[in-house]
C-alpha positions, -999 to +999 in steps of 0.1 A: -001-172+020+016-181+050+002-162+079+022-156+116+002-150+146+022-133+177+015-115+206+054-102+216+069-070+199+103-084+200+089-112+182+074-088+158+110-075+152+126-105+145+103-119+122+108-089+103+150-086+103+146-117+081+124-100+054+155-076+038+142-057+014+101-067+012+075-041+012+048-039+042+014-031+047-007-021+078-040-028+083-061-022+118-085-053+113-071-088+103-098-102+085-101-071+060-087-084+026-063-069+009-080-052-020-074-017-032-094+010-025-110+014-060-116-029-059-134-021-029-155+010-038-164-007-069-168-041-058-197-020-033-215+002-054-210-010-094-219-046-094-212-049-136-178-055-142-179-046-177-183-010-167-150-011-144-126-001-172-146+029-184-154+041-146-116+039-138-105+060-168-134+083-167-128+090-131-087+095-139-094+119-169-119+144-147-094+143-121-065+155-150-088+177-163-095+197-133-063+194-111-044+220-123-064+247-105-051+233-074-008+226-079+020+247-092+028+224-121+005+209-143+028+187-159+032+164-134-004+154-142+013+144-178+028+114-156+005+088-152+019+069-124+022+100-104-013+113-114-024+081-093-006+085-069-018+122-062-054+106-063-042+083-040-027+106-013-056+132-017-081+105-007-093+094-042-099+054-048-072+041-075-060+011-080-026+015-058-020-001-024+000+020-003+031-004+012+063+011+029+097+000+028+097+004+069+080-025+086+077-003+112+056+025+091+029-006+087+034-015+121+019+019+132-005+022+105-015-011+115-020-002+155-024+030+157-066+030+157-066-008+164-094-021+187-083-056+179-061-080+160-043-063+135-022-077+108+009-064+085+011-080+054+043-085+034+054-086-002+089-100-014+092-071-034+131-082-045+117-114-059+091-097-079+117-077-098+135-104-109+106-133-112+096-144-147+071-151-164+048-131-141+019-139-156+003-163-182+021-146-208+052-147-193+055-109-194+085-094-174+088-068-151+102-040-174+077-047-201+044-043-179+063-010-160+035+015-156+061+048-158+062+043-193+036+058-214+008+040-223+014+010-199-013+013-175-039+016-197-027-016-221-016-036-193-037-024-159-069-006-175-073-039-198-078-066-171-060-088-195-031-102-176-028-112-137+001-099-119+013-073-099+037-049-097+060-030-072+073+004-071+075+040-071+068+068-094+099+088-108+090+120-087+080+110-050+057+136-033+065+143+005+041+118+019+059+088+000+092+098+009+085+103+051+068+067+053+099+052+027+064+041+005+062+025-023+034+009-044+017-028-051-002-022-081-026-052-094-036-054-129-065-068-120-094-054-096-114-079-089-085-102-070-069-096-040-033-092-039-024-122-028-050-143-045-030-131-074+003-138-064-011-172-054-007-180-097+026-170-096+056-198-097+061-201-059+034-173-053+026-191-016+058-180-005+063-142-021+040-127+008+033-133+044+004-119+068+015-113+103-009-113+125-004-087+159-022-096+189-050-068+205-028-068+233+007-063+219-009-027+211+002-006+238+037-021+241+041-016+200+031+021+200+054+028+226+082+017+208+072+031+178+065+065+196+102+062+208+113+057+171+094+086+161+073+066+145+042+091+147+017+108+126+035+139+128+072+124+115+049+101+084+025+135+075+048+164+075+023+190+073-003+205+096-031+176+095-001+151+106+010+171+137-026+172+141-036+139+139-005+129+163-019+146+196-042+113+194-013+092+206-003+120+226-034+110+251-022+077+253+017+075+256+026+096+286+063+099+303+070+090+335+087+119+354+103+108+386 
């Protein structure tokens, strides 16, 4: 994984008008790997990995169980993709990375509550689609696709096969569509993403970690802020125009 250390927002922005079409992640602190948050919760509290299957689909199934007390339409729970990805957006660990189309989107999320370096990774999401084999079985992109019934458990759930996979679920909630995300899903939980992609043909070169100075903070935020790049444009609801009077202490216009 090639990794890009700057300390200049312009430089920021160029770097990333060469990457048309990749898929970005935030993060406020460099050195956190890039694991999901189900790897993480249960590489820290279930240390046997033969339980991680069962957990997983135990957890999934009492969340499908119970959810339709609190949303209009219970079918949507019927999709699995999408049933992750409410989990996901209501706080739940699965095994979904949130990335964005907008390297700006990870940009803030990377910033925004930095107290340090900071780092946004990148995926080349268009090279994914096409790349084949992409894994040891040389199973394509379309095969493995987790919309289709039945996918994520015989391909994800399993642990059989190492790759990962890129996209969105058919119905996007509001959430996805404000911050343009989109999804890296690995199959497997106990790798990080790009440790993964680091077996694929070329993997070295299908993601890149930039690296944003501590002090490039205050410059980036502003520019974002200017973009309307804020909590309140990415969370269209209450908790997001909530959450956005924290920058509103910090970014304050000069009035002549």
């Amino acid at each position: 994984m090639e990794t890009i250390f700057i300390d200049k927002w312009d430089d920021y922005v160029h770097i990333v008008r060469e990457l048309d079409g990749w898929a970005f992640r935030g993060q406020q602190r460099t050195e956190w790997p890039l694991y999901s948050s189900l790897s993480r919760h249960l590489l820290s509290f279930v240390p046997d990995t033969s339980l991680w299957r069962s957990r997983e689909e135990r957890a999934i199934r009492i969340f499908r169980r119970k959810a339709h007390n609190y949303i209009s339409d219970a079918r949507s729970l019927d999709d699995e993709l999408r049933c992750l990805a409410m989990i996901q957006h209501h706080g739940g660990p699965t095994r979904l990375l949130d990335f964005t189309k907008s390297p700006f989107v990870a940009a803030f999320f990377a910033l925004e509550a930095a107290s340090g370096d900071s780092a946004v990774f990148a995926v080349d999401t268009p090279s994914l689609w096409t790349l084949a084999p992409i894994s040891e079985n040389g199973l394509v992109r379309s095969t493995v696709d987790p919309k289709v019934k039945g996918n994520l458990d015989q391909y994800f759930f399993s642990g059989d096969h190492s790759f990962v996979w890129a996209g969105e679920p058919n119905q996007m909630d509001l959430r996805l569509v404000a911050q343009s995300g989109t999804f890296v899903i690995p199959s497997v939980l106990d790798k990080t993403v790009d440790e993964i992609l680091a077996g694929y043909p070329s993997g070295g070169s299908l993601i890149k970690k930039i690296v944003l100075s501590a002090g490039l903070r205050q410059e980036g935020l502003s520019m974002l802020y200017r973009m309307n790049v804020t909590h309140a444009s990415l969370f269209p609801d209450l908790e997001g125009l909530a959450r956005s009077t924290r920058l509103e202490l910090e970014v304050v216009w000069n009035v002549s």
